[in-house]
C-alpha positions as a Markdown table, in Angstrom:
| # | Residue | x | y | z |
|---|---|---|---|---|
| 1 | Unk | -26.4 | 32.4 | -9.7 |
| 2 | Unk | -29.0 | 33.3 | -11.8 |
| 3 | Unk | -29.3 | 32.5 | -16.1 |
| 4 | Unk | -30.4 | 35.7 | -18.0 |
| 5 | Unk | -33.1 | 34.9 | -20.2 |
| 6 | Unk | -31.0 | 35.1 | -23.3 |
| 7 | Unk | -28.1 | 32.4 | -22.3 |
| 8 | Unk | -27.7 | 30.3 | -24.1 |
| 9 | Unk | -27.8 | 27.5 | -21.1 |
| 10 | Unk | -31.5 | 28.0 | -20.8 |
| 11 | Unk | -32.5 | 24.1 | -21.5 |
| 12 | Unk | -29.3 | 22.6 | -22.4 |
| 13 | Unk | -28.7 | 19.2 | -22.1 |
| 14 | Unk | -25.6 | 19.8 | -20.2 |
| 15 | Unk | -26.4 | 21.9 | -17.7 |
| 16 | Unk | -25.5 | 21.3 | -14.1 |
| 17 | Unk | -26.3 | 23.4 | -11.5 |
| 18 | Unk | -24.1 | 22.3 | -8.4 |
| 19 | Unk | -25.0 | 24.8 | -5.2 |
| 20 | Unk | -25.3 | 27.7 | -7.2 |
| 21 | Unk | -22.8 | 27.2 | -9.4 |
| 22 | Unk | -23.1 | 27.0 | -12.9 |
| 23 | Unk | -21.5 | 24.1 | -14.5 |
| 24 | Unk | -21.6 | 21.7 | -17.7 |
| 25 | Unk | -20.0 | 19.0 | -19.6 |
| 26 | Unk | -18.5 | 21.6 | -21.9 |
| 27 | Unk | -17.0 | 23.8 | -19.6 |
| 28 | Unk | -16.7 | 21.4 | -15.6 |
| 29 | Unk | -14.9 | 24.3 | -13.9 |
| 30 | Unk | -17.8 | 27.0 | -14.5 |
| 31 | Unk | -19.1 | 28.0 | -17.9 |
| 32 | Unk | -17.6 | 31.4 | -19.2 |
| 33 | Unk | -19.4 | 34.7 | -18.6 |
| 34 | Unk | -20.1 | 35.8 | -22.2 |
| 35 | Unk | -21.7 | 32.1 | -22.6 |
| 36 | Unk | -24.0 | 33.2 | -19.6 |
| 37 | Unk | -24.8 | 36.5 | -20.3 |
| 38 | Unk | -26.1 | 35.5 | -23.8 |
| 39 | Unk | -23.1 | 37.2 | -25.4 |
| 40 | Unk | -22.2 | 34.5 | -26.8 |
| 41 | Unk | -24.3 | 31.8 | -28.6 |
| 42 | Unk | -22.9 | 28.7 | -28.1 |
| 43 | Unk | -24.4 | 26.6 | -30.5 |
| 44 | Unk | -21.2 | 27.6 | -32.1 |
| 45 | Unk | -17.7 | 26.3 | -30.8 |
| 46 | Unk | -16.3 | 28.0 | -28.0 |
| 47 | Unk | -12.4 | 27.9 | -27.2 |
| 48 | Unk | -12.1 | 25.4 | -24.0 |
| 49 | Unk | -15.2 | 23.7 | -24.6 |
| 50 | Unk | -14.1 | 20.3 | -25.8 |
| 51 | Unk | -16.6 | 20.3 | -29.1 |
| 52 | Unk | -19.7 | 20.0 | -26.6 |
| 53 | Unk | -21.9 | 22.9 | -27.4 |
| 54 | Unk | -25.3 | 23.4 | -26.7 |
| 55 | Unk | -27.8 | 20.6 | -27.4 |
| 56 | Unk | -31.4 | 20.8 | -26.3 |
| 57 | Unk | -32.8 | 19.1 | -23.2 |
| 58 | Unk | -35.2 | 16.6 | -23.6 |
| 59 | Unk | -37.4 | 17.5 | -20.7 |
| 60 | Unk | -40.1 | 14.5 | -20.9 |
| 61 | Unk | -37.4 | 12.2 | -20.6 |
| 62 | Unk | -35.7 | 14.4 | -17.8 |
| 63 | Unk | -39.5 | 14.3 | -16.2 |
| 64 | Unk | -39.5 | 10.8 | -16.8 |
| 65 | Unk | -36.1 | 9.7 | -15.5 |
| 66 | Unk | -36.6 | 11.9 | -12.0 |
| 67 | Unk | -39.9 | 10.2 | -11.4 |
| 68 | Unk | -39.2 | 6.4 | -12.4 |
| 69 | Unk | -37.0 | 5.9 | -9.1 |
């Protein structure tokens, strides 16, 4: 699957992509549609996704962690 470049996942902390399936810590059994598509923004709360919304990756310390092993 592929993220539109307005969702919202675009460089979330959270997101985990598990053979082509979209996941997170928000929403484990697949994040919503309208939260891919960019419909939705969710920097705001989403019902169903256990007050985790979208936080920024870090992607030095992402580079930094893959590397170090």
């Amino acid at each position: 699957m592929e993220l539109p470049g307005n969702s919202s996942c675009i460089g979330c902390k959270w997101l985990i992509v598990e053979f082509l399936e979209l996941k997170c810590k928000a929403f484990i059994e697949g994040i919503p549609e309208v939260i891919i598509s960019g419909e939705y923004d969710h920097r705001k709360p989403f019902k169903g996704d256990n007050g985790i919304q979208f936080e920024q990756a870090n992607f030095k310390e992402l580079e930094e962690a893959q590397f170090s092993t």
